[in-house]
N, C-alpha and C positions, 0 to 999 in steps of 0.2 A: 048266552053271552058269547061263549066260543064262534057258536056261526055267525053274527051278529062281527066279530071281530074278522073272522074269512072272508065273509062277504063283502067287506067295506076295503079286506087286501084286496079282492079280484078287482073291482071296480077301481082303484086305486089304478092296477098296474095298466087293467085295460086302456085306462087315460093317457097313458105314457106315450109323448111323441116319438113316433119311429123315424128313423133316420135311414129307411131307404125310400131314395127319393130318384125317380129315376129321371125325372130332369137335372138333378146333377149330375148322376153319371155321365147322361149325354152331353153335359158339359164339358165335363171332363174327358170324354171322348173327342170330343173336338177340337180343347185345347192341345191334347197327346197331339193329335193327327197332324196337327201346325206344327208342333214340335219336331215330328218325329221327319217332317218336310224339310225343315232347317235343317235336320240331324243328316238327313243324305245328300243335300248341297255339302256339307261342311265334310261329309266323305267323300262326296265326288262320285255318289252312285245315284244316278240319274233315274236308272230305270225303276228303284224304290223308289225316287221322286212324283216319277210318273206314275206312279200306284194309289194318290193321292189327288191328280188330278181328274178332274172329272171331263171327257170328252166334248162336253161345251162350254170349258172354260174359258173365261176373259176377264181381262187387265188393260187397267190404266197404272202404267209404271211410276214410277217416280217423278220419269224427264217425260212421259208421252207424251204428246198433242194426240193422239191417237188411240183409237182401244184395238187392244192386239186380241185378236181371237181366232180359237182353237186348242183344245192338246199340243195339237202337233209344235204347233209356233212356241208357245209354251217349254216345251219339254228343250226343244232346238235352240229356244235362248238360256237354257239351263245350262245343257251341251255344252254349248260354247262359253259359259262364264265361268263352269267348275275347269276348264282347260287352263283358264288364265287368271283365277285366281286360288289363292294360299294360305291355309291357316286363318279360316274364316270361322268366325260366332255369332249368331247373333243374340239378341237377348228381348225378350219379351219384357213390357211394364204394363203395369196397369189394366191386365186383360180383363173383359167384361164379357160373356156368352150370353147369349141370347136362343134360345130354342124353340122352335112354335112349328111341332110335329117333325118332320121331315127336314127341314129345312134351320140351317142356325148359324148366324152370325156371330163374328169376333170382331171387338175394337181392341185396340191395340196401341201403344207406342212400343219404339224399339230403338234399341242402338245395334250396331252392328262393325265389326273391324276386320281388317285381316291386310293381305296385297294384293295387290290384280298387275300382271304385267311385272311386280318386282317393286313395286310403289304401294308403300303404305295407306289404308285408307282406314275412316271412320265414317259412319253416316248415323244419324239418327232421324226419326220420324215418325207418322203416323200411321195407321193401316184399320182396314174395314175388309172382312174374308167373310164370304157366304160358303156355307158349305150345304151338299144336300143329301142326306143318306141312302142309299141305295145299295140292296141287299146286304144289311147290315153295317155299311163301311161309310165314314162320312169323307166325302170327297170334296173336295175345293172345288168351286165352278165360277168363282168371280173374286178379283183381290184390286185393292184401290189403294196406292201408297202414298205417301205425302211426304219430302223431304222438310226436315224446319233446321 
């Protein structure tokens, strides 16, 4: 009866759903990475910024008609917007990760506030970020923003 009752714990526990799952970590990784991008705009350390981009990245801004591409252009309109503006946030809503290997996107809404120039501002909107891992780091390579 004893084994009879051990046997039926093992098989028991053996059943027990594990909770590492490493498609959420990579989610999770991903969402940090977005975060941690916001986090050095809002310090005004670019070059952390650029540690996140990935060398062929590209954007359709908010206002573009246009897709901007490159790091470099990239990074250069970082440059120039942590100069002129102040006491910036932004905030994530509704994030949803998507992962499929190497490769994982985030949808998104956001608000965001702060000043530019000495003028107060708020914006909210939508966003779509592909990101694509490479040697272990998930780097931003396409971002698509929608003001509403």
């Amino acid at each position: 009866m004893n084994r009879l009752i051990l046997l039926t714990i093992v098989i028991l526990l053996g059943c027990q759903p594990t909770t590492d799952n490493p498609a959420s970590d990579d989610e999770a990784q991903v969402k940090a990475a977005l975060v941690a991008m916001w986090d050095a705009i809002e310090k005004g350390e670019v070059e952390r910024y650029a540690g996140y981009v990935h060398p062929d990245f590209t954007q359709f801004g908010e206002n573009d008609s246009l897709l901007l591409i490159g790091k470099r252009a990239e990074v250069d309109g970082i440059r120039k917007y942590t100069t002129v503006a102040r006491n910036v946030h932004t905030e994530m809503i509704n994030p949803l990760v998507t992962v499929k290997g190497d490769v994982a996107w985030i949808t998104y809404n956001w608000k965001d506030g702060g000043a530019k120039d000495g003028v107060p501002f708020a914006t909210q909107g939508k966003s779509t970020r592909i990101f694509v891992r490479e040697k272990g780091r998930w780097l931003c390579i396409h971002g698509h923003y929608t003001s509403l």
